[in-house]
C-alpha positions as CSV (number, residue, x, y, z in Angstrom):
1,X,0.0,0.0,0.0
2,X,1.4,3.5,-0.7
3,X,3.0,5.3,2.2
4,X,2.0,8.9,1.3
5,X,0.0,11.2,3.3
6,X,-3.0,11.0,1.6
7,X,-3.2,7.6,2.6
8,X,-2.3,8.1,5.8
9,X,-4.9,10.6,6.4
10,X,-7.7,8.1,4.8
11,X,-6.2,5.2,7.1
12,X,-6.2,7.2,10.2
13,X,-9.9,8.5,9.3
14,X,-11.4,5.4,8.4
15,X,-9.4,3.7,11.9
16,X,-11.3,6.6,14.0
17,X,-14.3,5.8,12.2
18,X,-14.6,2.1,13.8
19,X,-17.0,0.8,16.6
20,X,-15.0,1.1,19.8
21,X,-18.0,0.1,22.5
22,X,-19.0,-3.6,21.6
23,X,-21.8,-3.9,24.5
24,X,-22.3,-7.5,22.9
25,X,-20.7,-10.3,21.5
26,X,-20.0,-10.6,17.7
27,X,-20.7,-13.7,15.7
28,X,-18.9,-12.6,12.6
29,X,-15.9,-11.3,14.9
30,X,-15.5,-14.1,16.5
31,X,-15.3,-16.5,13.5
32,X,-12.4,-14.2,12.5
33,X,-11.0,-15.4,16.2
34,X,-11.4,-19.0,15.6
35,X,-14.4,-18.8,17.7
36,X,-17.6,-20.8,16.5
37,X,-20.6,-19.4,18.7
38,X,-23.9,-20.6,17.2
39,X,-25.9,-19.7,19.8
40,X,-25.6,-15.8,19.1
41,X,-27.6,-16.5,15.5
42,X,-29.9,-19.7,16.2
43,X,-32.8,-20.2,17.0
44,X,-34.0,-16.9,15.4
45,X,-36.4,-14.7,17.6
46,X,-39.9,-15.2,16.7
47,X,-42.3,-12.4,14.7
48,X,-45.0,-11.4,15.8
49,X,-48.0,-12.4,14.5
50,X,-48.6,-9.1,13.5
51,X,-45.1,-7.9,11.5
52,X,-46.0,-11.4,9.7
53,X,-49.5,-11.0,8.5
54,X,-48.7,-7.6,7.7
55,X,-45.4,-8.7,6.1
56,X,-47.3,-11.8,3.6
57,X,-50.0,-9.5,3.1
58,X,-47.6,-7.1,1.2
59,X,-45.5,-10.0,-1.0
60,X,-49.4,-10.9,-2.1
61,X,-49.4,-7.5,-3.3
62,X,-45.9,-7.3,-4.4
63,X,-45.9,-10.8,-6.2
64,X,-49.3,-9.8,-8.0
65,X,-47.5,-6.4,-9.4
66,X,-44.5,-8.2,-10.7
67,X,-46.3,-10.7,-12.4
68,X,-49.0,-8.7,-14.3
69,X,-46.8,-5.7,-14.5
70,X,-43.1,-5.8,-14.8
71,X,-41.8,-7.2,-17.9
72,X,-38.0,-8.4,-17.4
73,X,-37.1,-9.1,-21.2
74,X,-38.3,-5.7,-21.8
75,X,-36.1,-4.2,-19.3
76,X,-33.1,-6.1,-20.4
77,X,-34.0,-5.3,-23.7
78,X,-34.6,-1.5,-23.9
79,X,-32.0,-0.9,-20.6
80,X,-34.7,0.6,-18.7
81,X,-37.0,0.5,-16.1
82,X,-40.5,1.7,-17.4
83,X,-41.8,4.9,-16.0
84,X,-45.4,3.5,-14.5
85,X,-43.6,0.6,-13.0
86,X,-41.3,3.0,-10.8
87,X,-44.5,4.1,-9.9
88,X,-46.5,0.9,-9.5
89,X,-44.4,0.5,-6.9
90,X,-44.9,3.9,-5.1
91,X,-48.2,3.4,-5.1
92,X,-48.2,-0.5,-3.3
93,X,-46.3,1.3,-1.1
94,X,-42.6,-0.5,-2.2
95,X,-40.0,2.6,-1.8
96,X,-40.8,2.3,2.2
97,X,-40.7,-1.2,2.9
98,X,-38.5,-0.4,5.8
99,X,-39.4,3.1,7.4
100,X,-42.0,2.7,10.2
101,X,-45.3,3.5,9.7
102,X,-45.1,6.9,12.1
103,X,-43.0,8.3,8.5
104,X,-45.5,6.7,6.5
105,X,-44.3,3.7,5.5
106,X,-44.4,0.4,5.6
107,X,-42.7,-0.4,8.9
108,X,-42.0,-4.1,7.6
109,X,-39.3,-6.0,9.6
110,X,-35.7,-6.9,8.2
111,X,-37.1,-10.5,7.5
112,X,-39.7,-9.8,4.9
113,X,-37.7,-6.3,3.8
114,X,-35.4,-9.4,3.0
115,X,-37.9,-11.5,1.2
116,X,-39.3,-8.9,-0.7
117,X,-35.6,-7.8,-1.9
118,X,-35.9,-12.0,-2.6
119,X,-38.7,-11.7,-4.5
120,X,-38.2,-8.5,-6.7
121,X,-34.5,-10.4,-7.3
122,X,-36.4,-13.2,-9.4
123,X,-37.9,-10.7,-11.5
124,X,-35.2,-8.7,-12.9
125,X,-31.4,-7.3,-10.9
126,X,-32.0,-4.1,-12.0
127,X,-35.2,-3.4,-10.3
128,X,-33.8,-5.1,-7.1
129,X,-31.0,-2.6,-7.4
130,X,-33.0,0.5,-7.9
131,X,-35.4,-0.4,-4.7
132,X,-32.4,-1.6,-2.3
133,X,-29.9,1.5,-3.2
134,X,-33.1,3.9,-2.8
135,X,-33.9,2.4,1.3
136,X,-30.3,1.0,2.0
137,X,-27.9,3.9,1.5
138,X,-30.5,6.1,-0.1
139,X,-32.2,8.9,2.1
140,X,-34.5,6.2,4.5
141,X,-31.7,4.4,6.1
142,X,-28.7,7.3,6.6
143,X,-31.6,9.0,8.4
144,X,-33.3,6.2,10.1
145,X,-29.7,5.5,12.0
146,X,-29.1,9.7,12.2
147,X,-30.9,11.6,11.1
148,X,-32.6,14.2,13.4
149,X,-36.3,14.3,14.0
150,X,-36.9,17.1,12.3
151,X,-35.7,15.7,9.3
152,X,-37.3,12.2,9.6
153,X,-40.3,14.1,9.9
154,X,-39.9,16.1,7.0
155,X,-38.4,13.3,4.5
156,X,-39.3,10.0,4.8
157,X,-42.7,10.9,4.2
158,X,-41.3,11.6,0.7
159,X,-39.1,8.9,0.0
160,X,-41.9,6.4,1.6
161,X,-44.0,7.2,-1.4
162,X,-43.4,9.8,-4.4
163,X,-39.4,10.4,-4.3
164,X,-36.7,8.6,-5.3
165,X,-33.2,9.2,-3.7
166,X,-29.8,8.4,-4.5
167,X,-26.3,8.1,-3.0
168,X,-23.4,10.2,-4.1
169,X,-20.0,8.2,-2.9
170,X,-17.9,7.1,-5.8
171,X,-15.6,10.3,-7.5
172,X,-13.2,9.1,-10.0
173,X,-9.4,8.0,-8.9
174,X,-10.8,7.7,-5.5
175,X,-13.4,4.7,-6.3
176,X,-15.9,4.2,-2.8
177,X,-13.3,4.8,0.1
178,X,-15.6,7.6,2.2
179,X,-12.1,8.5,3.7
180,X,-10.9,9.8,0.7
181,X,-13.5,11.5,-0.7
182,X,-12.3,15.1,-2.9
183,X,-16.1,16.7,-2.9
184,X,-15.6,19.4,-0.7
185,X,-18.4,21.4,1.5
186,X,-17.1,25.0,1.8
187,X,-18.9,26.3,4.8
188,X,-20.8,29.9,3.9
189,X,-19.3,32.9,5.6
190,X,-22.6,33.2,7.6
191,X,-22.6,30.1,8.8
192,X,-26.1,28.8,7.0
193,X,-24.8,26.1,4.8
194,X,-22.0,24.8,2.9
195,X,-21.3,25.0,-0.7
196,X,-20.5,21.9,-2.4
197,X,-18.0,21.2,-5.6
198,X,-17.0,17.6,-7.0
199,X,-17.8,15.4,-9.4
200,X,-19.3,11.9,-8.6
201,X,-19.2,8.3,-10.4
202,X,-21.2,5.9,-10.3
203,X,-24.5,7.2,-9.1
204,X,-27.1,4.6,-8.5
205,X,-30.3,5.9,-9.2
206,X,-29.0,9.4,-10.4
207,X,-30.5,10.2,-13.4
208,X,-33.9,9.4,-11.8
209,X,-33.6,10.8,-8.4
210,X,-35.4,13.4,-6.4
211,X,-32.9,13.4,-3.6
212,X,-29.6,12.3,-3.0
213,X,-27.2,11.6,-0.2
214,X,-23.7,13.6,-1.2
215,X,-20.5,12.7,0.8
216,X,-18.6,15.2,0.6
217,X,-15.3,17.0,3.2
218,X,-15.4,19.6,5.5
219,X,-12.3,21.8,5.6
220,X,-11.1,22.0,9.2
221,X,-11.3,25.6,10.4
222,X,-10.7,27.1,14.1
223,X,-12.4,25.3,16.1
224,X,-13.8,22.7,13.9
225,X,-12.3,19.3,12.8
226,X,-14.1,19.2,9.6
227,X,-14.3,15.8,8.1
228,X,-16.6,13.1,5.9
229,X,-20.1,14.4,5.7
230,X,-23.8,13.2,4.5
231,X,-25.6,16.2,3.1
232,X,-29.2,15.9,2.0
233,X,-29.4,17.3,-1.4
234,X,-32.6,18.1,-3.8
235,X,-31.6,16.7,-7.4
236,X,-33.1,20.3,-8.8
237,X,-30.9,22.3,-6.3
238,X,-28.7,24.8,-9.0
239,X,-25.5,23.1,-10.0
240,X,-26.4,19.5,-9.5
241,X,-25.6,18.3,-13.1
242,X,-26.6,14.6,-14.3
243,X,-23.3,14.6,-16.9
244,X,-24.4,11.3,-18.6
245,X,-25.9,8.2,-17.2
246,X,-23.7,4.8,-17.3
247,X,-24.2,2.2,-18.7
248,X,-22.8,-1.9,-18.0
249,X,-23.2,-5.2,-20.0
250,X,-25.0,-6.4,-16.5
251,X,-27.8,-4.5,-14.4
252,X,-28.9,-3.5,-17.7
253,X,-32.0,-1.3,-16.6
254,X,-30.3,0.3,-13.6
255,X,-30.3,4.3,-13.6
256,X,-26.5,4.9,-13.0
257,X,-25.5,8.6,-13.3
258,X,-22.2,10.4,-13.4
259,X,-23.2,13.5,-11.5
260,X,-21.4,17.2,-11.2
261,X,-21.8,19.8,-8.3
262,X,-20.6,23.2,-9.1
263,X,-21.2,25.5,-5.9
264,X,-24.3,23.6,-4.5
265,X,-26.1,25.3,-1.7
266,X,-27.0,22.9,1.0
267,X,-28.7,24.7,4.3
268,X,-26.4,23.5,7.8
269,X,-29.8,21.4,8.7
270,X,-29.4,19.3,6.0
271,X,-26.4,17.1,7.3
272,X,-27.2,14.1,8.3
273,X,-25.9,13.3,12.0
274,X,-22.6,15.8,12.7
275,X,-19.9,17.0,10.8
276,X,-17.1,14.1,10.1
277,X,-19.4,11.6,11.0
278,X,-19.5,9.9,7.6
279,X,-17.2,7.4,7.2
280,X,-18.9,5.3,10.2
281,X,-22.8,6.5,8.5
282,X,-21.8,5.1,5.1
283,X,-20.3,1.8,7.2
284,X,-23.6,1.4,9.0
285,X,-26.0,2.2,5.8
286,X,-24.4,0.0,3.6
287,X,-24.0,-3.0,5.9
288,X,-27.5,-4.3,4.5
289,X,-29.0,-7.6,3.8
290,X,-30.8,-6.6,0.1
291,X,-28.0,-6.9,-2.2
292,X,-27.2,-10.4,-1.0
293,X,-30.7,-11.8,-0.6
294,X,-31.9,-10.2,-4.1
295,X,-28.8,-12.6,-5.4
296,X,-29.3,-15.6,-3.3
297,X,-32.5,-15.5,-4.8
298,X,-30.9,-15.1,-8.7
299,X,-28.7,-17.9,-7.6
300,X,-31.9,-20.3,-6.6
301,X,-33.7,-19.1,-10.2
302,X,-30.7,-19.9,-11.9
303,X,-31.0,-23.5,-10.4
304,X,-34.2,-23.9,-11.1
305,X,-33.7,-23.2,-14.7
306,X,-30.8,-25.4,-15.3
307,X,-32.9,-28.5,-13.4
308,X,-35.4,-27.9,-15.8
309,X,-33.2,-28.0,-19.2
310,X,-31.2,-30.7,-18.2
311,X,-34.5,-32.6,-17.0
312,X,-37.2,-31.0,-19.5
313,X,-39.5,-33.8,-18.7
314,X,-39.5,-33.7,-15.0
315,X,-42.1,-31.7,-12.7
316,X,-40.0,-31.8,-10.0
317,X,-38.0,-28.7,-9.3
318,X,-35.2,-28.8,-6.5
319,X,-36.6,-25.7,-4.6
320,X,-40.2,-25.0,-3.3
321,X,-39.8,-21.4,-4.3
322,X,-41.3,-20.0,-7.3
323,X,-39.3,-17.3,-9.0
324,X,-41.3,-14.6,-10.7
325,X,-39.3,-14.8,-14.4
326,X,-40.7,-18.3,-14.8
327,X,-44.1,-16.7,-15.8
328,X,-42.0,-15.1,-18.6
329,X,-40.1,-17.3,-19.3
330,X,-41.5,-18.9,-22.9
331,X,-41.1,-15.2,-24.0
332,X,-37.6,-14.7,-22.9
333,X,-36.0,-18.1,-23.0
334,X,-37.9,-19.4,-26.5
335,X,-35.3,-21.8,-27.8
336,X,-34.1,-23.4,-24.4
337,X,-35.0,-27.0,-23.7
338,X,-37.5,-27.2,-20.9
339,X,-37.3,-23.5,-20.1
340,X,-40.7,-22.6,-21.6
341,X,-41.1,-24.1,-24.8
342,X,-39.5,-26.4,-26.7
343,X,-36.7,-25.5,-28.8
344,X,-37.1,-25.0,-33.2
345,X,-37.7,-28.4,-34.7
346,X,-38.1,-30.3,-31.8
């Protein structure tokens, strides 16, 4: 690893950034000690029988709209996610699976946030993507961990059910290390906001966002340590700039923006938790379960698929689950074996 000080300075920021109280043990760290300590995951707590009626009640509703209404070929097809299905799923209520009913929405519990992410993940990546980056490290989470009242209040009404929100991390020749970010936040000279300047990569959700979380560094002044900071920023504040969006041979339908701030305004009360504070707030928001149950769910589809070309004449499938593309599948799939229909001139 290089030895200069900008390295150093990201080292020694991301080191202060860590957990230093552990009140309770740690599975994961204890593997990492040669300790095995099953008892800290099994046997699961139970639900309540409440968080699970409301939770199957709302993959009803979610498997229904994904059937009738979300076309995965056409997604991977044209490269985008249609307009009315973005907002199918504000109106079931999908962009707040996670924020508690008080901030209007759903107030569904990790598990079924999970086996929704499942679910969508059958249908097509990019639509998992979109719907796990806009509640994970998007507006909802960042503030659900700290975010003050005030601004809970005010915003995850909105990004419960009309607005979309991004996050702002990656800049070029920096990649996603929030200790090295370049963006800066130039405090005003009366102390009501900061003005913003950078250039970011790698957007998700950036060229259709309404809000974005923007890392960006605080100068240290007299007084004040500066640091990594979350700022809450409208996409139609003047100088946000949507450059171009980017586009990848996978995730074909994901809205991935390369996005410019030239002298931003952001008001003081829209930084999320305090000033320096955002190397541990990225940590914490994007330690979530989505990504990897949307593609532990891809991984069981994919199974079921090849089980059924290289055993077209069996109905037995080696999981109970039924993923959503399978519905599709004689549209998409047309000249696999078993995957649909059969193949031309068989």
């Amino acid at each position: 690893m290089p030895a200069d000080a900008g390295y150093k300075e990201a080292r020694a920021i991301s080191e202060a950034a860590r957990e230093k109280d552990w009140e309770l043990p740690s599975f994961g760290k204890g593997l990492y000690l040669g300790h095995f300590q099953p008892e800290l995951i099994s046997p699961q707590p139970d639900m309540s029988l409440d968080a699970v009626e409301k939770g199957e009640r709302f993959l009803a509703v979610l498997r229904a709209f994904l059937e009738d209404q979300v076309d995965p070929q056409a997604i991977e097809s044209e490269g985008r996610i249609p307009n009315e299905v973005i907002d199918g799923f504000k109106t079931i209520g999908a962009l707040g699976m996670k924020v508690p009913e008080e901030y209007g929405g759903l107030g569904l519990s990790q598990v079924y946030y999970n086996r929704a992410m499942m679910l969508i993940g059958t249908c097509h990546s990019s639509v998992s993507t979109l719907l796990s980056a806009h509640q994970s490290i998007g507006l909802a989470q960042p503030l659900l961990l700290f975010g003050s009242e005030e601004q809970k209040r005010e915003w995850l009404p909105k990004v419960s059910t009309s607005q979309l929100s991004a996050f702002a991390l990656t800049e070029p020749g920096v990649g996603s290390d929030p200790a090295r970010v370049s963006t800066t936040a130039t405090p005003t000279e009366d102390g009501s906001g900061y003005l913003l300047n950078g250039r970011k990569l790698w957007t998700t959700n950036g060229t259709v966002a309404d809000v974005l979380v923007v890392m960006a560094k605080v100068p240290r002044s007299d007084g004040h340590k500066g640091g990594i900071t979350a700022f809450i920023v409208p996409s139609d504040t003047d100088g946000v700039v949507v450059e171009a969006r980017c586009e990848f041979m996978g995730l074909r339908g994901i809205e991935n923006s390369v996005t410019t701030f030239d002298d931003v305004y952001v008001p003081a009360e829209n930084v999320i938790g305090r000033v320096g504070q955002s190397c541990a707030s990225a940590a914490a928001a994007s330690s979530s379960t989505a990504a990897s149950a949307s593609c532990v769910a891809r991984m069981e589809r994919s199974e079921i698929r090849g089980w059924r070309c290289i055993n077209p004449r069996s109905r037995r499938s080696p999981s109970p689950a039924r993923p959503i593309s399978q519905a599709r599948s004689a549209r998409a799939w047309p000249d696999i074996p078993g995957c649909g229909v059969p193949a031309a001139g068989r």
